[in-house]
MARFIRO-328382 format. One record per residue (C-alpha): x, y, z; residue number from 1; residue in one letter. Coordinates in Angstrom, 3 decimals. Each point is the difference from the previous one (the first is absolute). Layout:
BEGIN
- X	Y	Z	NUM	A
...
//
This chain:
BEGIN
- -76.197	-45.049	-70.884	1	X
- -0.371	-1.871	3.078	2	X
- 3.721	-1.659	-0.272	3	X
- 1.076	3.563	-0.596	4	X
- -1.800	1.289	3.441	5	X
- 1.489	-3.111	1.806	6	X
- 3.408	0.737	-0.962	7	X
- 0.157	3.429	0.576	8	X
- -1.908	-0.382	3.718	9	X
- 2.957	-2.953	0.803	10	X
- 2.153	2.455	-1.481	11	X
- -0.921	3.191	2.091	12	X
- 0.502	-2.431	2.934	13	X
- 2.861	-0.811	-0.441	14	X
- 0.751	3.412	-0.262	15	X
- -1.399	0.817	2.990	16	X
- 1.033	-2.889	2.263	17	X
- 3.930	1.191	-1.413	18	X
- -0.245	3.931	1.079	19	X
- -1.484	-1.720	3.105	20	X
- 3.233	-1.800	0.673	21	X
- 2.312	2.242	-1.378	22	X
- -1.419	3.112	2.614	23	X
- -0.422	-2.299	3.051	24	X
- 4.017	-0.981	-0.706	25	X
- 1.473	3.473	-0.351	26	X
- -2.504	2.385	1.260	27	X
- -1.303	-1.649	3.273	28	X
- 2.885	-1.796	0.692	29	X
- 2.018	3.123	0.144	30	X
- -2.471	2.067	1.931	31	X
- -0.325	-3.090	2.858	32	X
- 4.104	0.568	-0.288	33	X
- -0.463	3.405	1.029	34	X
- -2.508	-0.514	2.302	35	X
- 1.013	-0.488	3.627	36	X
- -0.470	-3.635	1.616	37	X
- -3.482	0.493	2.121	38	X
- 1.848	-2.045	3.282	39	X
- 3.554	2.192	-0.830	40	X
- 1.783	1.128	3.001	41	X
- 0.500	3.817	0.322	42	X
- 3.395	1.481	-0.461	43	X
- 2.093	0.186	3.813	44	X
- -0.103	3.170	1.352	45	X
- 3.460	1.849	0.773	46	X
- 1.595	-0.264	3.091	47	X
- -0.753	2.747	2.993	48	X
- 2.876	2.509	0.457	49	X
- 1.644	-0.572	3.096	50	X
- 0.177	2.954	1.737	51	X
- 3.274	-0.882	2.182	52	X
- 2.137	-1.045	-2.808	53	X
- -1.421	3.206	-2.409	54	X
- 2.975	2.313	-0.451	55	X
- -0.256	3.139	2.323	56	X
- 2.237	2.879	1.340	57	X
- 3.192	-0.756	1.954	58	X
- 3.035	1.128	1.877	59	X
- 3.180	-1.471	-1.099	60	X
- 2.886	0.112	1.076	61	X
- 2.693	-0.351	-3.109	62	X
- 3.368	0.838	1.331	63	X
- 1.584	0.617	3.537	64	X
- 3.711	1.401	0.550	65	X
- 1.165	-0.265	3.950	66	X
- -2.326	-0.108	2.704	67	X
- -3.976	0.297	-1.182	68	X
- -2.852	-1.208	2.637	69	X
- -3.811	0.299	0.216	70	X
- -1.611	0.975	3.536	71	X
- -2.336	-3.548	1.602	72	X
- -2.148	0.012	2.443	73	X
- -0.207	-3.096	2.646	74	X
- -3.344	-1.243	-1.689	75	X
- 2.140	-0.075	-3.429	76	X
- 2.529	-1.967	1.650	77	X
- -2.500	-2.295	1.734	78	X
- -1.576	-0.148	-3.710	79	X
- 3.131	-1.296	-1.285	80	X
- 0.674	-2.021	2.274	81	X
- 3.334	1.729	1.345	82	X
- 0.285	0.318	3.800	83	X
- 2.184	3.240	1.030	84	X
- 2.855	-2.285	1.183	85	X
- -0.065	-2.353	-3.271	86	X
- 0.086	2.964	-2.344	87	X
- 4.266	-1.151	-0.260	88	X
- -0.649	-3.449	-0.627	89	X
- -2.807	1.131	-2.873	90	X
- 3.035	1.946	-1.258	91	X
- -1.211	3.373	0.455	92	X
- 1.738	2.684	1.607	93	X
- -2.174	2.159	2.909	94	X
- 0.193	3.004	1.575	95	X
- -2.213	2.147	2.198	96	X
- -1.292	3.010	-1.215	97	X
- 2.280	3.205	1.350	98	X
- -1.421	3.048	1.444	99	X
- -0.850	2.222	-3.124	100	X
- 0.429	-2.912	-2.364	101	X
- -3.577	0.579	-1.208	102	X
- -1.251	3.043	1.836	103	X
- -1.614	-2.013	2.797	104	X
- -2.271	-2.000	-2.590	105	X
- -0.985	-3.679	0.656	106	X
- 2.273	-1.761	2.026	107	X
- 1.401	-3.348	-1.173	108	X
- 3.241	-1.392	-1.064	109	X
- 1.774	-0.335	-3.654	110	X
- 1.355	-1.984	-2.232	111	X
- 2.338	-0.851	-2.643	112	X
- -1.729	0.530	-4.039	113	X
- 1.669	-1.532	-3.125	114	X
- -0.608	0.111	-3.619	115	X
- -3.148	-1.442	-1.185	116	X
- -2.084	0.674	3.799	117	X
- -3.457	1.036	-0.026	118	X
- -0.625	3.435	2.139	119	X
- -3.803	0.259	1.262	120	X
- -1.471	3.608	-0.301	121	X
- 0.402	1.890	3.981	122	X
- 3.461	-1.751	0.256	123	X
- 3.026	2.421	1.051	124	X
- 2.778	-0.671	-1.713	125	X
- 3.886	1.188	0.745	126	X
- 3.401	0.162	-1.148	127	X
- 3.234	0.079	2.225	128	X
- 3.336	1.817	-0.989	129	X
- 1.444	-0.636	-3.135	130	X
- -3.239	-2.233	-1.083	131	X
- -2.524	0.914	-2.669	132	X
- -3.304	-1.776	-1.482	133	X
- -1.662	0.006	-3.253	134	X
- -3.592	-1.000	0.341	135	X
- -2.904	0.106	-2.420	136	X
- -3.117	0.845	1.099	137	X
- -2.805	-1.017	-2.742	138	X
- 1.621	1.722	-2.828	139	X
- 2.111	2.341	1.657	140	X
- 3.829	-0.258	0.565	141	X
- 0.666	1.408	3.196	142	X
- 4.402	0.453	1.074	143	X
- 0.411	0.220	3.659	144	X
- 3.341	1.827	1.251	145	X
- 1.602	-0.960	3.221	146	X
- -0.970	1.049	3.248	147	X
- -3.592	0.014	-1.025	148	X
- -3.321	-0.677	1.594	149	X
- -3.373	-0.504	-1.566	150	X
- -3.601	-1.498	-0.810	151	X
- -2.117	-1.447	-2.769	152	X
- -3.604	0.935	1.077	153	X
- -1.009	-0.050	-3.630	154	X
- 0.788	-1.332	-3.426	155	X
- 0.116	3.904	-0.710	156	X
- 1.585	1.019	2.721	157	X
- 3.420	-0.181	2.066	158	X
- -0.345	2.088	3.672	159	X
- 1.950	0.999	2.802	160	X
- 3.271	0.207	-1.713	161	X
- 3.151	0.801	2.178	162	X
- 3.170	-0.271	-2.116	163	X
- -0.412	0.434	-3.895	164	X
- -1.353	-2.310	-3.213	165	X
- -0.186	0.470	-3.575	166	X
- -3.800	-1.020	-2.140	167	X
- 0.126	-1.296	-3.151	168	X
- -3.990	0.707	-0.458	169	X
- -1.857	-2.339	-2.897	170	X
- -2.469	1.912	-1.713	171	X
- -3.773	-0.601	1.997	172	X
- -3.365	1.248	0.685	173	X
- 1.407	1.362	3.641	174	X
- 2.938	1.911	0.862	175	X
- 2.837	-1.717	1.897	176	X
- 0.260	2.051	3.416	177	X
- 2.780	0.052	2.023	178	X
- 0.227	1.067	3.540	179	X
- 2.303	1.509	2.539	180	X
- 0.204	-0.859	3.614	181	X
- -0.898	2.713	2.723	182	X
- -1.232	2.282	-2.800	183	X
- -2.673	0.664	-2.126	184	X
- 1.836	-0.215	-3.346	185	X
- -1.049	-1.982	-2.798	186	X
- 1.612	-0.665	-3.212	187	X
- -1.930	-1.632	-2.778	188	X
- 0.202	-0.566	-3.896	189	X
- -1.880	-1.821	-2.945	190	X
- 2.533	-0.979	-1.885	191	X
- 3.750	0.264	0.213	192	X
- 3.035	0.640	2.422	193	X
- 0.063	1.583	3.402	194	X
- 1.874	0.019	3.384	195	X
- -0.596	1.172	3.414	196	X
- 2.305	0.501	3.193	197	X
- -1.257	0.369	3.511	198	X
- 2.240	0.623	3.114	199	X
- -3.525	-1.191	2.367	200	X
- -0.142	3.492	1.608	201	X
- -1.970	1.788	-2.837	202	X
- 2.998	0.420	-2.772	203	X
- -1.072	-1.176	-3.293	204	X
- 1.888	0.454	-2.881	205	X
- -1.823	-1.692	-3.538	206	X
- 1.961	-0.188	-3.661	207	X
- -2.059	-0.660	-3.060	208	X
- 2.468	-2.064	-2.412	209	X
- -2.664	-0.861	-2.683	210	X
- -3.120	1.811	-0.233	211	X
- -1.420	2.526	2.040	212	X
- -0.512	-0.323	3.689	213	X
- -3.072	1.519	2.472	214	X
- 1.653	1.134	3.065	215	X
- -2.245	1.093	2.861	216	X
- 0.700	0.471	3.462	217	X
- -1.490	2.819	2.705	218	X
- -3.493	0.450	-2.191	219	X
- 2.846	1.307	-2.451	220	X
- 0.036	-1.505	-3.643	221	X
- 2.989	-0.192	-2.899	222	X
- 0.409	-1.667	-2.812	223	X
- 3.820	-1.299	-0.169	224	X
- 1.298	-0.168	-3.782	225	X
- 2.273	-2.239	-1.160	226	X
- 3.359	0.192	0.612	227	X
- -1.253	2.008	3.014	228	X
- 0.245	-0.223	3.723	229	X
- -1.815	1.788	2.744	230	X
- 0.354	0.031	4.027	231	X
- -3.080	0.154	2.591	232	X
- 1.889	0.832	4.041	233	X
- -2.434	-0.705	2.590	234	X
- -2.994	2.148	-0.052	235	X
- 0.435	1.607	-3.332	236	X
- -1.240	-0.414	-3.439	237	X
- 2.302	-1.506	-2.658	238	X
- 2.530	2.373	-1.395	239	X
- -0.138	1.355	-3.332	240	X
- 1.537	-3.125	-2.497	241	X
- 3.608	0.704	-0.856	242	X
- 2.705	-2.244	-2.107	243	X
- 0.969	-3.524	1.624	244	X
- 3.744	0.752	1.085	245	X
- 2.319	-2.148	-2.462	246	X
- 1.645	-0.749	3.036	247	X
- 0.028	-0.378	3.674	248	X
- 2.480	1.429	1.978	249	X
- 1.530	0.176	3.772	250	X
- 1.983	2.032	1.941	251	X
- 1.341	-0.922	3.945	252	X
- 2.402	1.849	1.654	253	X
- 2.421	-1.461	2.305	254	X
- 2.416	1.054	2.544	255	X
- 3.163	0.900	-0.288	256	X
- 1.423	-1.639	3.052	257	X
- -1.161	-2.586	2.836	258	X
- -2.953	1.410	2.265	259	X
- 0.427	0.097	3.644	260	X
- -4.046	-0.514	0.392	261	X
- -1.871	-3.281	-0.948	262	X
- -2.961	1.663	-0.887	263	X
- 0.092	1.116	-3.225	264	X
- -1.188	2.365	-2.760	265	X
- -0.316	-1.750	-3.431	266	X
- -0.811	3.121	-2.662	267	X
- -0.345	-0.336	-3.613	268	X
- -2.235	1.079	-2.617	269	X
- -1.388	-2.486	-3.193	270	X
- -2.966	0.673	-2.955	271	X
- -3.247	1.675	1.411	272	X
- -2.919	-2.573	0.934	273	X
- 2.957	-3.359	0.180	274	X
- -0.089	-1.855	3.034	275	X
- 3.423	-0.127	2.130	276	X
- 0.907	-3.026	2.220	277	X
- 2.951	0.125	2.186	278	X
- 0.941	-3.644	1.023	279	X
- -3.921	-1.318	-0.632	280	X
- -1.925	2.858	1.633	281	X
- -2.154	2.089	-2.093	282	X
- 1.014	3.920	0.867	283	X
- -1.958	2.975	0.111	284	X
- 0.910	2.031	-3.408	285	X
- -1.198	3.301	-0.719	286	X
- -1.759	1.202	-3.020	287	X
- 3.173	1.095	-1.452	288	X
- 1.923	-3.204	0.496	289	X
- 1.677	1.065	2.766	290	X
- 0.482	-2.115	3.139	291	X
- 1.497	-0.524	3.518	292	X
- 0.132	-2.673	2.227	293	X
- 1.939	-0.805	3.055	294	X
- 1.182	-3.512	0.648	295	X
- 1.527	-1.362	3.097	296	X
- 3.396	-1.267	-0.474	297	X
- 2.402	-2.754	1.585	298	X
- 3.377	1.080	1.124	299	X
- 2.536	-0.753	-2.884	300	X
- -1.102	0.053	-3.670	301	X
- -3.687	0.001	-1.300	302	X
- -0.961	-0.715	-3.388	303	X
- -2.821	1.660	-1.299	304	X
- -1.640	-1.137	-2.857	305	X
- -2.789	2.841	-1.767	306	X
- -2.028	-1.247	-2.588	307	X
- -2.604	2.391	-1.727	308	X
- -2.586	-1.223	-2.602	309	X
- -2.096	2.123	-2.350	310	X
- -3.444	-0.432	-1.289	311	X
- 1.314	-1.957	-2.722	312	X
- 1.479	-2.939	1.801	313	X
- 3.645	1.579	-0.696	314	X
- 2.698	-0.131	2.946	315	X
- 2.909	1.489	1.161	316	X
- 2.228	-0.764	3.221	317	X
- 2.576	1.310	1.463	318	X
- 2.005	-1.382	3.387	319	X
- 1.605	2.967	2.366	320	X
- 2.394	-1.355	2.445	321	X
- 0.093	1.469	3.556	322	X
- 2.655	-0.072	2.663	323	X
- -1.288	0.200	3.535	324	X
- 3.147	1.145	2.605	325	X
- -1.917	0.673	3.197	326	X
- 3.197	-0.521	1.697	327	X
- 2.596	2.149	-1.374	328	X
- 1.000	2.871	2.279	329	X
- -1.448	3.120	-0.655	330	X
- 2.287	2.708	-1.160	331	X
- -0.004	3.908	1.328	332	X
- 0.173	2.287	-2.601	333	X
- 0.478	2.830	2.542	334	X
- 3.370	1.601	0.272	335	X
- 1.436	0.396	2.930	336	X
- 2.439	2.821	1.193	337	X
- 2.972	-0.434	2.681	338	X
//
């Protein structure tokens, strides 16, 4: 009995001292595993955001056709370095602002933009004859027709406008405002297509291409359809909207013979709300498209050349030729009896 007890006690410890090993191997072995090291070093944190390289809002210009410039100041220069007199040897064409240019606003001088510049929001930005700009501004595609004046005071906004553009507006939170110079019209959208025209003496003239279009000028309030246009003359409300003309069209009349006078009458009529310039000069129009304007001529022949736009960016020219005789005798019509 007593061999019997012995084995079975050396048996149970063997027993015993082999679950011992067999849970210390694949139990705590594996739970130490999963265990994190006591003197382990803690996982990096990520790197700050750096607020100056973070992507924000811009102004950009993407594509330039003829003469495009952006208004400086002398601290701007100074900023970049560029003396008034070494503007030509930086390469950049200068010229100083012209009476009316920008309605008296903030003197300074301006120069040459390109493809790929970077426009600050306040800058005034221009186009000469025959010159156009496309420039996006955060999201919005923004066409700017010749002859035209403006400012960025917002990522939402374009101000001031003398001459005409075209928005391509990117669906956002905030309408995209656009507005005229000398007037209190606004044009604005969410989302779509619109144009506006503005002669700088209270004429605004705004086409909705895709979407619909709020119109308001004079604490007066439409809503311009598309495929609709509608016309704002200084002082008034916005007309009731009305079908964009499929075309634009103009009319000059010219005389039959050489003038004995050098001042001269230039009449003519084009589409209601376009802007008419006769060698450069924006002309008065009237609301019906109407116009007159008298020019001073040389002796000899004078080439006119009228050019009228429409809200849509669309032109049409003409050139009238006049013949100034100041010299030729003067011939009596009255008979004479003997």
């Amino acid at each position: 009995m007593t061999r019997r007890f012995i084995i079975a006690a050396i048996a149970t410890v063997v027993f015993v001292a082999a679950a011992w090993g067999i849970y210390h191997r694949f139990i705590l072995v594996e739970i130490t595993f999963d265990e994190p090291a006591v003197d382990a070093a803690p996982p990096p944190a990520p790197p700050p955001v750096d607020a100056a390289v973070a992507e924000v809002p811009q102004v950009r210009v993407l594509r330039t056709v003829g003469t495009v410039e952006v208004a400086v100041n002398e601290a701007e220069l100074a900023e970049a370095g560029l003396a008034e007199a070494g503007l030509a040897e930086a390469g950049l064409a200068e010229a100083e602002l012209a009476d009316g240019d920008r309605d008296g606003t903030a003197p300074g001088s301006w120069i040459v933009l390109a493809a790929g510049d970077t426009l600050k929001l306040g800058d005034w930005v221009r186009t000469g004859p025959d010159s156009a700009a496309v420039v996006d501004i955060a999201g919005t595609v923004l066409h700017i027709g010749e002859h035209t004046t403006l400012t960025v005071p917002e990522f939402r906004r374009v101000s001031e406008v003398r001459g005409q553009v075209t928005a391509n507006v990117e669906p956002a939170e905030e309408v995209f405002v656009v507005g005229a110079s000398q007037s209190d019209a606004t044009a604005s959208q969410d989302a779509g297509e619109f144009s506006l025209l503005s002669d700088g003496q209270g004429r605004v003239a705004v086409a909705s291409k895709r979407g619909e279009t709020v119109f308001r000028a004079s604490g007066r309030t439409v809503v311009v359809p598309e495929g609709k246009a509608s016309l704002a003359t200084a002082g008034d409300g916005p007309s009731q909207p009305s079908d964009i003309p499929s075309s634009l069209f103009l009319k000059v009349a010219r005389p039959g013979k050489a003038v004995r006078k050098k001042r001269f009458t230039l009449r003519g009529q084009s589409s209601p709300g376009a802007l008419i310039r006769v060698d450069g000069e924006l002309i008065r129009v009237g609301d019906d498209g109407t116009f007159q304007h008298v020019v001073v001529l040389r002796e000899g022949r004078n080439e006119l050349a009228v050019i009228s736009t429409d809200v849509l960016g669309r032109r049409e020219s003409q050139r009238v030729d006049v013949e100034v005789d100041s010299k030729r005798p003067k011939i009596d019509g009255r008979v004479r009896w003997r």
